[in-house]
N, C-alpha and C positions, 0 to 999 in steps of 0.2 A: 242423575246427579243428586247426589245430600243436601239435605239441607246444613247449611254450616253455623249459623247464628241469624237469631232476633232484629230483623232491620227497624222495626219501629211498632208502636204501639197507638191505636184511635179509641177516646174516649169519649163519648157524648155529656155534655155538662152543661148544667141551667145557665149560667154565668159564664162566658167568656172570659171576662176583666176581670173577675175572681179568680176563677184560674188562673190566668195569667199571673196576678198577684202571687198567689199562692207559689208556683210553683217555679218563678224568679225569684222571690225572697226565700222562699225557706230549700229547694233544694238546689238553687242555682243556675234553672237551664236559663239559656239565653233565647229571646223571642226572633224566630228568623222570619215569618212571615203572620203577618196581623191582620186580621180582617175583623173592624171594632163591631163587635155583635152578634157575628158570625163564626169566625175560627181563629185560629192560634195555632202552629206549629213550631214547635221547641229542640232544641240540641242541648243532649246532656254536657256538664263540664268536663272536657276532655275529650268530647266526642270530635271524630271528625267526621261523623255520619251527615247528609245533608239534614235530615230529623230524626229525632227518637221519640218524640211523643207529636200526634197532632189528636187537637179538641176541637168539636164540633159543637155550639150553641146550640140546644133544642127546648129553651125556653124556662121560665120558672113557675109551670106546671108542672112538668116532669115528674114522676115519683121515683121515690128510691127503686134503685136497684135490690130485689129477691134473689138474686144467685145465692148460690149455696144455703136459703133459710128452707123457699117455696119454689124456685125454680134453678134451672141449671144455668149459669153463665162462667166466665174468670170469675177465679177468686180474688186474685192479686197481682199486679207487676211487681219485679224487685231489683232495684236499683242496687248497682254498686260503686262503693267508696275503696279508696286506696289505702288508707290509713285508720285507724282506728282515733286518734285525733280527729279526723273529720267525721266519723259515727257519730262520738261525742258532741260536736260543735252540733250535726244535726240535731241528736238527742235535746238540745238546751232549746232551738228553733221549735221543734215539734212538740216538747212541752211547752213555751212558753203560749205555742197556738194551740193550746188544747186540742192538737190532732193523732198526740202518741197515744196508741192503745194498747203496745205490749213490746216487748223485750226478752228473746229468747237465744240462749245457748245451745247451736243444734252440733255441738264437739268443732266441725273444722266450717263451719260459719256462725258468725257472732250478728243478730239480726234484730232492726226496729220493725215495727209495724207501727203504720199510722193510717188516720182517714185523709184525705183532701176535702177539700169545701161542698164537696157533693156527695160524700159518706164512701168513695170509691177507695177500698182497703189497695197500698201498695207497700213497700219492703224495701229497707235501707239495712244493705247488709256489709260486710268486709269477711272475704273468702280467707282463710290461710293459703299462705302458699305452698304447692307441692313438697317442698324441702321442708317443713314445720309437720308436716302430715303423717305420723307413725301407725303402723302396721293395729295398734292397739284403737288407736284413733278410730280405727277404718273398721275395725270390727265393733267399736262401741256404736260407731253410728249407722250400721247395719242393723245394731238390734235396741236401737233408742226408740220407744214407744210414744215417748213425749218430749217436748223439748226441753232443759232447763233454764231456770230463769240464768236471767243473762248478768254478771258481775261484770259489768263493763272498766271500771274502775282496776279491778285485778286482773280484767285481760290488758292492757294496757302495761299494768307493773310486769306481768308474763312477756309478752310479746313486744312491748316495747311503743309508742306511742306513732312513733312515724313507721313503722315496719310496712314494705310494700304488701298488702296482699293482692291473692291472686296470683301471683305468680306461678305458670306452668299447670295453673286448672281453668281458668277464665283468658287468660291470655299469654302470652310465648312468654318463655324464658329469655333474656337479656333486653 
């Protein structure tokens, strides 16, 4: 049997209640089960998953995470938005918490990167959807080496600010 999709994701994190913080104010998940000091399990908005994220408190000793500098682990989760309006509305949250670190145009996904409170890099992106997706498209990003920076602003005036994506790449059509 395939595997078909991403049921949830476990982060270990100094801070419970910062986590928690963090990731009901600025990305929205809602807190389904709380244990104060211990854990936290989250449901993205929209989800009807029982969880999409659970966090495990392992103290504030902890040191950062090395993946990708000096050892191997994830690099990243990457969330998705429907609208490029809410890219945006995130955009304003993750700068205003000093945890945006970058913004890239990768042709048929328009993408944030930010830290969490524990330096744990994850990805707030809005897919186009299938029907937006040209043959040219597909070939640029076949042979895109780098990403470019992201005009969020002009994707927006292009695409239209409420425009669904994802549509018929991340999830069915109608």
């Amino acid at each position: 049997m395939p595997v078909t999709r991403l049921n949830h994701a476990v982060l270990y994190v100094r801070d419970v209640e910062r986590t928690r913080e963090f990731y009901e104010n600025v990305l929205g998940f809602k807190t389904l089960i709380w244990a104060p000091g211990q854990a936290a399990f989250f449901q993205a908005p929209g989800s009807t998953n029982d969880h999409d994220l659970g966090t495990f408190q392992i103290g504030s000793g902890a040191g950062p995470s090395t993946a990708g500098r000096s050892t191997v682990g994830l690099y990243h989760l990457a969330w998705e938005v429907d609208t490029l309006a809410e890219l945006a509305r995130i955009r304003a949250l993750l700068t205003e918490r000093g945890a945006l670190t970058g913004a890239s145009d990768h042709i048929t996904t328009k993408a944030l990167y930010a830290r969490d409170p524990d330096g744990i890099e994850f990805e707030v992106s809005w897919l186009l959807s299938a029907d937006l997706i040209t043959d040219e498209m597909r070939a640029q990003t076949a042979t895109l080496a780098r990403p470019r920076p992201l005009d969020l602003e002009g994707e927006i005036v292009r695409y239209g600010a409420e425009t669904r994506g994802g549509v018929g790449v991340s999830m069915p059509v109608g």
